[in-house]
N, CA, C and O atoms as a DFTB+ gen file, in Angstrom:
244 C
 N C O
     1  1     181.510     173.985     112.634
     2  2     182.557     173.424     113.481
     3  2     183.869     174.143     113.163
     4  3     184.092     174.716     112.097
     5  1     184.583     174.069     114.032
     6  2     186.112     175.236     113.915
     7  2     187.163     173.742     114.529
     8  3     186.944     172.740     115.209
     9  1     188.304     174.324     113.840
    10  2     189.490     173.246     113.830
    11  2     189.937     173.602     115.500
    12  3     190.313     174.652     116.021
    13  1     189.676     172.029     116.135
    14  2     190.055     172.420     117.464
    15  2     192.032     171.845     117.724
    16  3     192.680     170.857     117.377
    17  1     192.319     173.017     118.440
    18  2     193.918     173.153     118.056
    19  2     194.473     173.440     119.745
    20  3     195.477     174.085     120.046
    21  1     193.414     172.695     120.810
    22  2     193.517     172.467     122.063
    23  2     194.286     171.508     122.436
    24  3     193.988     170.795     121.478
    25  1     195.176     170.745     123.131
    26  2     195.468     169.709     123.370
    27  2     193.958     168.773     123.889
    28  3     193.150     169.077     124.766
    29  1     193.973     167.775     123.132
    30  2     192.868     166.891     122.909
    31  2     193.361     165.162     122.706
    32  3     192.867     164.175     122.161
    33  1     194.055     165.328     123.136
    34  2     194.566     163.399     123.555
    35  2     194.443     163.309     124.743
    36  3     194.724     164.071     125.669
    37  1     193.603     161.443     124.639
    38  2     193.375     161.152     125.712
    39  2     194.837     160.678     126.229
    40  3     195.156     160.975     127.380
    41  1     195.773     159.916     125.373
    42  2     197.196     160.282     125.738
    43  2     198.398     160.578     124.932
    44  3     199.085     159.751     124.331
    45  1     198.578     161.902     124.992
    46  2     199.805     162.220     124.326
    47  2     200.915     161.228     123.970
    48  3     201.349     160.803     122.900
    49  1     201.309     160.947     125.650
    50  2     202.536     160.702     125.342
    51  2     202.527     159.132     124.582
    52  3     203.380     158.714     123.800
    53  1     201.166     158.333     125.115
    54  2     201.324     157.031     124.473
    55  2     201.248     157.390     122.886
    56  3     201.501     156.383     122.224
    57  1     201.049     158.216     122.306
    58  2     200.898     158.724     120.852
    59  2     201.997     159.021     119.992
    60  3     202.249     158.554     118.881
    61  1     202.752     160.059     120.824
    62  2     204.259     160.534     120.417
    63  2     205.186     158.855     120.609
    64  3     206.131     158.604     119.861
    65  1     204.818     158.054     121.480
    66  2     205.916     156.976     121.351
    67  2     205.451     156.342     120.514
    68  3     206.206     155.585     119.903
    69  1     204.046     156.396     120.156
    70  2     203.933     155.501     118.915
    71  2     204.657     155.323     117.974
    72  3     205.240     154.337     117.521
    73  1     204.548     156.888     117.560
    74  2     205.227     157.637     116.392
    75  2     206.384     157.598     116.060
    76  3     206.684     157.357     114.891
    77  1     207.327     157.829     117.031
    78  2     208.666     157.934     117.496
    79  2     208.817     156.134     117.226
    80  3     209.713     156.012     116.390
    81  1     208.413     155.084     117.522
    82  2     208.727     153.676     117.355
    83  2     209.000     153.599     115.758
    84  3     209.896     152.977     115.187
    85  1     207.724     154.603     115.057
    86  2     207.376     154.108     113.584
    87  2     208.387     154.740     112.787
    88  3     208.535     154.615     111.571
    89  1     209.125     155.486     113.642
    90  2     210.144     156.847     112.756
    91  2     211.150     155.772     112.940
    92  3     211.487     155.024     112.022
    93  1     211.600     155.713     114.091
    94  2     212.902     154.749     114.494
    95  2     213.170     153.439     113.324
    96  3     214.283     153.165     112.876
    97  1     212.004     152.786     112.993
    98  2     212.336     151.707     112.233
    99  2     212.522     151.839     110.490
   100  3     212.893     150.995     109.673
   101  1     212.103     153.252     110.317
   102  2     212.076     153.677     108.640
   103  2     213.342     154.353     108.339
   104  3     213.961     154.835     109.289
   105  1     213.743     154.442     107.333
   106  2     214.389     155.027     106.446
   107  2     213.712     156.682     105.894
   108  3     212.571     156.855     105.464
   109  1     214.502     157.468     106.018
   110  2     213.506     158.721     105.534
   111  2     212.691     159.278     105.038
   112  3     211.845     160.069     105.455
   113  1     213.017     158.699     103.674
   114  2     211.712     158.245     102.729
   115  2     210.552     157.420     102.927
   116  3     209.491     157.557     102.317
   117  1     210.779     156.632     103.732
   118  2     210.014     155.902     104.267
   119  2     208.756     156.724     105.023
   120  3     207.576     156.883     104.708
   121  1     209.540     157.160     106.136
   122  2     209.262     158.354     107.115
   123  2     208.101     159.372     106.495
   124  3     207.090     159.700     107.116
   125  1     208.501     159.885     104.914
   126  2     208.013     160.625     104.071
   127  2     206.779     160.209     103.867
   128  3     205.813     160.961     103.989
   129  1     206.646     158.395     103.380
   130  2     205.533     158.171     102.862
   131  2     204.526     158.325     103.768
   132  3     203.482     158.934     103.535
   133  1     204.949     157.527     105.298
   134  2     204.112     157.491     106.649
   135  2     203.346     158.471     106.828
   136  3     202.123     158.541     106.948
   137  1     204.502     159.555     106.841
   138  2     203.807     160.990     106.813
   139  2     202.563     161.299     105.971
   140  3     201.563     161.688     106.573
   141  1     202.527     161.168     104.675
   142  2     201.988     161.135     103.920
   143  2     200.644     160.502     103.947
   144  3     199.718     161.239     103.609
   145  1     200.321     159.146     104.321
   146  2     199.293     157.925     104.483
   147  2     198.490     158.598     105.795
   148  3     197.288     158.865     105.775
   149  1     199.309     158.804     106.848
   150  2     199.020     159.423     107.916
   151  2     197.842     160.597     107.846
   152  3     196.711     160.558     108.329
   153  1     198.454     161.602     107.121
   154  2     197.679     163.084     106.843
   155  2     196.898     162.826     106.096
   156  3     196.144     163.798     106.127
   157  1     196.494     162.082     105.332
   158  2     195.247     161.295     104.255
   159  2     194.440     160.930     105.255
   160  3     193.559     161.641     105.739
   161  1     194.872     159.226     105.763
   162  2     193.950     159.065     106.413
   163  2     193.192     160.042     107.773
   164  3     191.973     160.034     107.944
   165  1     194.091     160.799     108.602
   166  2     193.123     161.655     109.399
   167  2     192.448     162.790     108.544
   168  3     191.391     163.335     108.860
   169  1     193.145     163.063     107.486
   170  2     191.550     163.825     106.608
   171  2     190.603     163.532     106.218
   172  3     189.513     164.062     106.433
   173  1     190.892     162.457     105.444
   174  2     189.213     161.667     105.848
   175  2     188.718     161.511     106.555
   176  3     187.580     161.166     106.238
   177  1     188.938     161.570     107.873
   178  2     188.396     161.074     109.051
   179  2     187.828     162.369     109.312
   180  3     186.658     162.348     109.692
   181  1     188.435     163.595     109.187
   182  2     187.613     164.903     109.518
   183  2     186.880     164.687     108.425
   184  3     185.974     163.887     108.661
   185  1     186.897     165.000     107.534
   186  2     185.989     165.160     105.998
   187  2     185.644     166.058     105.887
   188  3     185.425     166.262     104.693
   189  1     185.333     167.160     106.693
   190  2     184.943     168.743     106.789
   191  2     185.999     170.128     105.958
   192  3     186.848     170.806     106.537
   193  1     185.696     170.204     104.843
   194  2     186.684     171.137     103.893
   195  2     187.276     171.896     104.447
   196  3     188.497     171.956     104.591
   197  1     186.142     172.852     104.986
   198  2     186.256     173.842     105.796
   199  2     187.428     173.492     107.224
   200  3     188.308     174.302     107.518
   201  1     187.270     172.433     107.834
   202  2     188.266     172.208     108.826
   203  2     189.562     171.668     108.335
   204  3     190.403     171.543     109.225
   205  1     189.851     171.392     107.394
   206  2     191.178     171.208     106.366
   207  2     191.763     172.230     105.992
   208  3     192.973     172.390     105.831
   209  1     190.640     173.195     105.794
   210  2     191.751     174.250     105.330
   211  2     192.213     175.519     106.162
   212  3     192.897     176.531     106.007
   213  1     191.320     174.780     107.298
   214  2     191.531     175.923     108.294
   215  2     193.347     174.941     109.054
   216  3     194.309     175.561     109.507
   217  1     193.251     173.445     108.944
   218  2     194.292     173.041     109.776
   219  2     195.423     172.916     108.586
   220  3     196.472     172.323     108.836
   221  1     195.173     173.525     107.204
   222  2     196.442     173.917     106.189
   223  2     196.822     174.962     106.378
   224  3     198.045     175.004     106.251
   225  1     196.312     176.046     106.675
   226  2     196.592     177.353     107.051
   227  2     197.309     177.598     108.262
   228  3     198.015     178.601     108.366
   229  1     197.173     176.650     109.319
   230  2     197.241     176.622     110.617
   231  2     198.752     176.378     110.776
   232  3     199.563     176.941     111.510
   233  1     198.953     175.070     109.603
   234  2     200.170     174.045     109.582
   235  2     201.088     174.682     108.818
   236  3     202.157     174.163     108.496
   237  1     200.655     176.057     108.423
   238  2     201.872     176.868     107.677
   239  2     202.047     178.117     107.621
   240  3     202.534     178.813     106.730
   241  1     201.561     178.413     108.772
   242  2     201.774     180.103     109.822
   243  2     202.979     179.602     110.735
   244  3     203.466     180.352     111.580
């Protein structure tokens, strides 16, 4: 399997306002941790090494 880097939401934009709600109510640090809990939990959810390190590489080109 290869890190798919297509637009692949069934909806964007309801996603980005999610996000944007969860930013609005934190403090930066806060923001930081979210971030943080966030990128954990969807790595587990891939679980595929190989597709982690292809979307670490990806996330810092």
């Amino acid at each position: 399997m290869k890190l798919n880097t297509e637009p692949n939401f069934t909806d964007g934009d309801a996603f980005y306002a999610s996000l944007a709600n969860i930013y609005n109510a934190l403090s930066p640090e806060d923001v930081m941790t979210v971030n943080a809990k966030l990128v954990l939990l969807l790595a587990n959810h891939i679980g595929d090494q190989a597709i982690l390190e292809e979307a670490i590489a990806a996330a810092t080109q």
